[in-house]
N, C-alpha and C positions, 0 to 999 in steps of 0.2 A: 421450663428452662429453654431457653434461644437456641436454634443449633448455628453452627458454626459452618462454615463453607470457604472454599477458594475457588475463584477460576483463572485460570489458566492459558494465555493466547499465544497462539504461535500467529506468524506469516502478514497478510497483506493490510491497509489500514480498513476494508470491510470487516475484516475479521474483528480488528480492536474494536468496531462501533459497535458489534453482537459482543463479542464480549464485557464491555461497558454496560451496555442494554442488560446482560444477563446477571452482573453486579449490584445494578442500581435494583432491578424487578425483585431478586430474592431480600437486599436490604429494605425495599416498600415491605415486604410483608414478615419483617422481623428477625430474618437470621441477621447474623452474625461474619461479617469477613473476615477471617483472620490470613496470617501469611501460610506458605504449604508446610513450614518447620515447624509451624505450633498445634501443627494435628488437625487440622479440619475431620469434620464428620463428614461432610460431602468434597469431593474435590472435582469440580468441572474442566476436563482438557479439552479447549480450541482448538482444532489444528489445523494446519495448512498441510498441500499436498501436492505442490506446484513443481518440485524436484525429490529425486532420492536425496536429497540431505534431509529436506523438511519433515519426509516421512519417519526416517531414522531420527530426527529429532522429536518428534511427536511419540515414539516409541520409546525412547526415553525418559521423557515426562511421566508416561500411561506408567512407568514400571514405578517412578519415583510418586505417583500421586498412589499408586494402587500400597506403595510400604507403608504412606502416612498417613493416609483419610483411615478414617478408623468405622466408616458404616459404607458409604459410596463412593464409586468411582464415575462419574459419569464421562463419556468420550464425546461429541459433536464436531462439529467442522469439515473441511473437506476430506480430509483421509477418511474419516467415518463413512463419510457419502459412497465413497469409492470404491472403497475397501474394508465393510464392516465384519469379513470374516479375518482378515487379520489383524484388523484391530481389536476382535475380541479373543484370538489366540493371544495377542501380547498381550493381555491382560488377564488370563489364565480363565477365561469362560465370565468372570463372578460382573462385567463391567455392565452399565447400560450405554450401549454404542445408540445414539441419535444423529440423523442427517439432518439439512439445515430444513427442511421445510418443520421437522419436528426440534429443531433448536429454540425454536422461540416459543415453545412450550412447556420447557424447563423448570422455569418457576412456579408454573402450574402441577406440573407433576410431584415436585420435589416439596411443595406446599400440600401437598392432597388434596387438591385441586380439579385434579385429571386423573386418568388412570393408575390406576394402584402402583405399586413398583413392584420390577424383578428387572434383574438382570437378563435382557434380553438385545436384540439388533432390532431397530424401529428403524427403517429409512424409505422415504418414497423416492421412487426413480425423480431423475433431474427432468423429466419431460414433463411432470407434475407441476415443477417448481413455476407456476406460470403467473403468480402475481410478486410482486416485489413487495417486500414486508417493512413497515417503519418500526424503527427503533429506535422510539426517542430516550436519547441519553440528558442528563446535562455534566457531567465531569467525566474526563479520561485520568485517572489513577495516573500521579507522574508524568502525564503530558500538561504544556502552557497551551498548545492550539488544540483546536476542534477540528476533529473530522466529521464531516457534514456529507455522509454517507447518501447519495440521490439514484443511484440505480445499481442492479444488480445485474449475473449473467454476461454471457455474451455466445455471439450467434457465428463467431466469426470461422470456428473450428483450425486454428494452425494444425498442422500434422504433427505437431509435436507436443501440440496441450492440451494437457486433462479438465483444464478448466470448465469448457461448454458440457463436460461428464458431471462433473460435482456441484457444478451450481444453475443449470439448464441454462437458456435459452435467454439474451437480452431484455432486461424488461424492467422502467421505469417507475420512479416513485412520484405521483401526481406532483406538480409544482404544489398545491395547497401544504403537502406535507413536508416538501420538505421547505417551506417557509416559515412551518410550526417549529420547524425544530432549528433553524436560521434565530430564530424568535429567541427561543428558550438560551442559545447561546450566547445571543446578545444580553439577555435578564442576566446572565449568570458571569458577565464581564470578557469574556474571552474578545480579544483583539484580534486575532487572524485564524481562520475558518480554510479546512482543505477540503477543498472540494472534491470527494472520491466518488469510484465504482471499478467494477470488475472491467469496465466497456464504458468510459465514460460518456466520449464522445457521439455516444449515441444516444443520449439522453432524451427525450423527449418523440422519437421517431414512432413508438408505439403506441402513445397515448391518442385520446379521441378529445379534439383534434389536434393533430401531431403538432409538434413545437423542438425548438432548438435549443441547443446549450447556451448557446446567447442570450434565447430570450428568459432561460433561467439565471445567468449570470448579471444580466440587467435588472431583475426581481430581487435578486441576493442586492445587488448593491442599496436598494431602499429597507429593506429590512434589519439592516442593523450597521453600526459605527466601523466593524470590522474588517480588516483588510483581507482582500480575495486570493489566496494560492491553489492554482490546480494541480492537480495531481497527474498521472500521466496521462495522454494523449495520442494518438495513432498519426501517424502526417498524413495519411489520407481528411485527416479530419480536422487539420489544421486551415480555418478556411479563411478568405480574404474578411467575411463577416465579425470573425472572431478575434483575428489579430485587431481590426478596428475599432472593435470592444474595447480590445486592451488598451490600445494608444489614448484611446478619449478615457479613463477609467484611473480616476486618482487613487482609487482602493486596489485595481491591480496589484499583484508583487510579480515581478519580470523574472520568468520561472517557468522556461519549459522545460517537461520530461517526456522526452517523445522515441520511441522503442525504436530500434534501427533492428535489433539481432543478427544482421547481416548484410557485408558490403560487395558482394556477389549477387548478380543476377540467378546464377542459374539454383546457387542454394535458397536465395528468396522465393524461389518459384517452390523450388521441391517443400519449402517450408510453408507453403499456400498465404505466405504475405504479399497485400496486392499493391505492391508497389515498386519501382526498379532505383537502384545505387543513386542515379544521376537526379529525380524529383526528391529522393531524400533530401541529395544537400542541395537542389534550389530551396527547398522552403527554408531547413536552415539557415541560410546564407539569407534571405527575406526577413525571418525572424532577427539576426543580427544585426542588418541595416536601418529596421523600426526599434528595435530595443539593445544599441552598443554594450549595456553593460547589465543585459539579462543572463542568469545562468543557462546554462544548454545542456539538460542530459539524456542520456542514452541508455537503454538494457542490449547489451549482446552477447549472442550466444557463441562460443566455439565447441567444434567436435560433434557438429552435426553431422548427419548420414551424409556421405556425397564428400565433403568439405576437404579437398587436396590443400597442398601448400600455397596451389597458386592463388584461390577462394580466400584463403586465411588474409594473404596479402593484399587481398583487393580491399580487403576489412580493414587490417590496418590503415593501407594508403587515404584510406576514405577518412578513418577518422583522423589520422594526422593533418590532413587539409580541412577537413571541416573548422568551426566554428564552437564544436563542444566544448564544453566547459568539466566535465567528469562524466566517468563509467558508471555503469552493474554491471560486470563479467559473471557470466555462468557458465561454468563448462557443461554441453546437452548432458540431459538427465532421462532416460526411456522413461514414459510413464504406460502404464500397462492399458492395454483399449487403442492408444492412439496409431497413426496411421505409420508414424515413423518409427516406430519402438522398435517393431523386426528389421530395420534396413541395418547392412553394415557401415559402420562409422568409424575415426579415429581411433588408435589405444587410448584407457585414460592418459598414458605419460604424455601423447601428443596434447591432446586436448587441456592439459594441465600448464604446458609448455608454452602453449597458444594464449591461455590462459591469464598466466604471468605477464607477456608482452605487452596485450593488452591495458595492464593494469600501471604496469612500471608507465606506460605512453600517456597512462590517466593522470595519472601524480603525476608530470609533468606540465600537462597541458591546463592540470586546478590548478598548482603552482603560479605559470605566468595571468590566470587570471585573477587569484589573490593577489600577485605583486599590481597586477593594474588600478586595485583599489584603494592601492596608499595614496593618502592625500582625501582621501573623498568625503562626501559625509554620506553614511547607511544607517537605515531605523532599523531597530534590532528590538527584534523579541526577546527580552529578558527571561530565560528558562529556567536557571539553576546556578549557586553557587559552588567554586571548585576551588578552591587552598584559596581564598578570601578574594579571589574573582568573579563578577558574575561571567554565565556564558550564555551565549543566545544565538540565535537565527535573525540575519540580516534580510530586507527583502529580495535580495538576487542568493540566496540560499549560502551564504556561507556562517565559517562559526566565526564569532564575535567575542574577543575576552574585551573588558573593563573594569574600572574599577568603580564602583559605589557602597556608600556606608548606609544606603534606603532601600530598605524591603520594594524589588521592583516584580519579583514575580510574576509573569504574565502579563508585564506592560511595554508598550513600545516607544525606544527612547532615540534620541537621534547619539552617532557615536560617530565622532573624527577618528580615522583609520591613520593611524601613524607608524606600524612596521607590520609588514607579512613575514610570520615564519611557518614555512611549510604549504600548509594547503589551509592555515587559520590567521586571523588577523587579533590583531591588537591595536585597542583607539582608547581615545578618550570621551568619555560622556561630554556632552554639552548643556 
C-alpha cells in the first residue's frame, strides 16, 4: 500500500520551488499527497527563517504536523539550517531536522533510497552549500504562474540577515538548466514565469564564463510564449543594460520590486547596504520615466538598531516623494549570529508605530495608482474564481476582478478597467 505525505512551505518563492520539487519527486515514486487534516504518514515542514515571526510560524506547524503525521515528521528549510537544535526541541527530540544541501535528498531517504531513517539533525554548514541545485518542477499546487527559480545564496551579508547563514554563499544555476526548466513550463502551458533567487541580480557573475541577467533574460524570451516578471532586485543592480532589455521586450510585465529598507544614510550604512537615500530614488524616478505605468515596490524595515525619529522620517519623506507604487513593512526582527542582533534599537511599541505609518502611507499611495488605471486596458492573469468573479494579476501587478462564464484559469486575457475600489480594480473582459 502507498504511503501518504504532506509538505509543507512557509516563506520566500525559492522555498515554494523546493517545495514543489519535493511534491512532485515523492509523487514520481508512488506516495501519496494528501492535505495535513487527513493524517499523513510523513509530513515534510519547509521553513523560512528570515524574521522572528517566520520562525514562531514554522514552530507552529512542527507542533501541528508532529499531532497529525502519524510515522514522520520531517523539518528542512532555513530555520532547520540555522537552528537544528531548536527545531528539534519543538518537536520533542522524535523529528528528522534536514538542511537545504540535504533537502533535496528527501525523496531518497523517505523512499529507502538513501540512508535508513531515524530521527536525527543532518545539516551541512552554509559554506558547503557551494553548488546551486536544480529543481525541476512542472506545477505549483494553487499557483497559475511559475517560479523559475535561477540562483540561490547570496554573498551580500547585511548586518541584519541570516540569510548568507542558511543558504551560503551566492551561486548560480547554469543557463542550460534553467532553460530545461523555462522548457518544461512552457510544455505545461503556464503564461507568465517569475523569475526568482535568493540574490537575483547576480545571476550569472559566478559561472565560467561569467554572464549577466540580461543575457539570461534574452534566452528566457526564445524559450517559451510566456510573459517575463521579475522578482526582486537590488538598485545597485538595476542597470542601464537591463532597464533596455525591458523597454525593447514585449514579454516584459513593468514590475519592479526593488528593497529600499531604509531612507537614512547613516542607518543604511550601519545596515551594510551599498547604497545612499538620494541613487535610490534616481533610479526610481528613471524607472518611472521609461515605464509610467510600471508597479514600483519596496521591502522596508523600521526599528532597526540606531533608527531615531529623525531616520524614521527621512524614510517616510523618501517614500511619500518617490514614485512607489506599494510596501513590505517589517518591523527589524534580531536573527541570532548576525552583526546587528546585540545592538540596542527601538521598543517594539516604537517600531510597531513606525510600522503602521508606513503602511497607512502604502494604501494610499496603491490607491492613487489603481485610480490611475481606470479607463485603460491590462492583460490579466486569470488565477481563481471568488463569489462568480474571476480574479487575477495584471501586468503592472494589480488584482483584477471580471466577469467570465469560460474556464480561463491560467490564461491571459486583456480586461478594460472601469472602476477602482480600493487598492483592486474592476473591468470588463474584452
Amino acid at each position: 500500500m502507498a504511503s501518504t505525505f504532506c509538505v509543507l512551505t512557509l516563506g520566500c518563492k525559492v522555498n515554494q520551488v523546493e517545495g514543489a520539487f519535493l511534491e512532485e519527486a515523492l509523487a514520481a515514486r508512488g506516495w501519496i499527497p494528501v492535505k495535513l487534516g487527513a493524517g499523513p504518514e510523513v509530513a515534510i515542514v519547509n521553513t523560512c527563517a528570515v524574521t522572528s515571526r517566520a520562525t514562531a510560524e514554522a514552530r507552529k506547524l512542527i507542533r501541528r504536523a508532529q499531532a497529525a503525521a502519524s510515522r514522520l515528521v520531517v523539518v528542512t528549510g532555513c530555520y532547520a539550517q540555522v537552528q537544528p537544535e531548536e527545531v528539534q526541541r519543538t518537536a520533542g527530540g522524535g523529528a528528522l531536522v534536514l538542511g537545504h544541501k540535504e533537502k533535496f535528498e528527501i525523496p531518497e531517504i523517505l523512499s529507502g533510497e538513501a540512508e535508513p531513517l531515524r530521527g536525527e539533525i543532518r545539516v551541512s554548514p552554509s559554506a558547503e552549500l557551494r553548488q546551486a541545485r536544480a529543481a525541476p518542477v512542472r506545477r505549483f499546487a494553487g499557483h497559475a504562474r511559475a517560479f523559475l527559480r535561477v540562483q540561490d545564496g547570496c554573498s551580500q551579508c547585511c548586518s541584519y540577515c541570516i540569510v548568507p547563514r542558511a543558504r551560503g554563499p551566492a551561486r548560480s544555476l547554469p543557463l542550460r538548466e534553467v532553460l530545461r526548466q523555462a522548457r518544461i513550463f512552457e510544455e505545461e502551458g503556464f503564461q507568465e514565469v517569475v523569475v526568482t533567487g535568493i540574490h537575483l541580480g547576480v545571476w550569472g557573475r559566478d559561472l565560467s564564463p561569467p554572464a549577466t541577467l540580461v543575457d539570461l533574460l534574452r534566452a528566457l524570451e526564445e524559450a517559451g510564449s510566456f510573459r517575463i516578471r521579475l522578482s526582486s532586485l537590488e538598485v545597485t543592480e538595476i542597470t542601464p543594460a537591463l532597464l533596455s532589455w525591458a523597454e525593447s521586450s514585449e514579454k516584459f510585465c513593468p514590475h519592479f520590486h526593488v528593497p529600499l529598507q531604509s531612507g537614512d544614510d547613516r542607518i543604511l550604512a550601519a545596515m551594510g547596504r551599498p547604497y545612499t537615500r538620494d541613487f535610490y530614488l534616481s533610479v526610481l524616478r528613471e524607472i518611472r520615466v521609461r515605464f509610467p505605468e510600471a508597479a514600483l515596490g519596496a521591502d522596508v524595515m523600521v526599528g532597526f538598531p540606531g533608527e531615531d525619529e529623525e531616520a524614521f522620517l527621512r524614510t517616510y519623506r523618501l517614500i511619500e516623494e518617490s514614485p512607489l507604487t506599494y510596501l513590505h513593512v517589517f518591523p527589524y526582527s534580531p536573527r541570532p549570529g548576525t552583526p546587528a542582533a546585540t545592538r540596542p534599537r527601538p521598543s517594539p511599541e516604537i517600531a510597531a508605530q513606525r510600522a503602521q505609518a508606513l503602511r497607512e502611507l502604502a494604501v494610499r499611495k496603491k490607491q492613487i495608482f489603481a485610480q490611475n488605471q481606470v479607463g485603460r486596458i491590462l492583460w490579466v492573469l486569470a488565477e481563481k474564481k471568488e463569489e462568480g468573479l474571476w480574479k487575477g494579476t495584471s501586468e503592472n501587478y494589480l488584482v483584477v476582478y471580471f466577469h467570465s462564464s469560460e474556464e480561463l484559469r491560467g490564461q491571459i486575457v486583456p480586461v478594460k478597467i472601469v472602476e477602482a475600489k480600493g487598492t483592486s480594480l474592476w473591468g470588463k473582459r474584452l
